[in-house]
N, C-alpha and C positions, 0 to 999 in steps of 0.2 A: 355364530360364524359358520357351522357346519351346516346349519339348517338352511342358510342363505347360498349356501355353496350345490346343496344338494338341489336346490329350487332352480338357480342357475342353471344345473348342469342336467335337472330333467326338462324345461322348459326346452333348451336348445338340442335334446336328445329328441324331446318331440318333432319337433320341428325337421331334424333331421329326418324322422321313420316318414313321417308325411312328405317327405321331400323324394325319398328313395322308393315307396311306396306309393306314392301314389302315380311317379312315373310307371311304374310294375304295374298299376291298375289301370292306367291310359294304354298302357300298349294291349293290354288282356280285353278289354273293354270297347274300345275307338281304334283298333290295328289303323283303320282306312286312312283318318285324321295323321296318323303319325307316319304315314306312307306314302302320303300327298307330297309331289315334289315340288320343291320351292327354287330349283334352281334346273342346270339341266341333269346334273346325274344327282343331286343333294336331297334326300327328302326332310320332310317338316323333324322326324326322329334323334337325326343325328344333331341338328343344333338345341333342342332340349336336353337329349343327354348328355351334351357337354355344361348346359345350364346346370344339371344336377348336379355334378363334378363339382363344379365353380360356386353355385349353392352351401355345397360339403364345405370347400373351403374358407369359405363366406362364413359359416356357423364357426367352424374351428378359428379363424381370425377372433370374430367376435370372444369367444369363451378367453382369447387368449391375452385380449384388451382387458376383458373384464377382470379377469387376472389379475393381471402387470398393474391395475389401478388401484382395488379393491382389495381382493382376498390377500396377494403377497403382502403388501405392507400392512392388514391387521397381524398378518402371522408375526410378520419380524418385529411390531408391537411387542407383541403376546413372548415371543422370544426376550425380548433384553427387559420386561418387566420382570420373567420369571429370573433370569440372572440377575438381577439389580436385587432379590428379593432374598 
């Protein structure tokens, strides 16, 4: 259980660093790209960095499901077998 929890929560740990980083690597790398205006005053930067935001969220939702389905009810398992016992 610990083992599957820690795989969960480095999977979506990764996911997160590549999410947050790799925006950090686009702006250091392609500034032009993320400076391109897509509106009249908007450029291409600010609606990606609100994706990364919503991304973050998006990962924390998910871990939170996975949770609420998974990991809580083997613990409360693992809980009333060790009382029963």
């Amino acid at each position: 259980m610990l083992a599957r929890r820690w795989r969960v929560s480095l999977v979506l740990t990764t996911l997160l660093f590549l999410l947050y980083y790799g925006y950090i690597v686009l702006i250091a790398v392609n500034r032009e790209l993320l400076s391109m205006k897509i509106g009249d005053v908007t450029t291409l930067g600010i609606p990606l960095g609100a994706a990364v935001i919503v991304g973050a969220w998006a990962l924390t939702a998910a871990y939170v499901v996975w949770a609420n389905r998974h990991y809580d009810p083997e613990v409360d398992r693992l809980r009333r077998r060790l009382k029963a016992d």
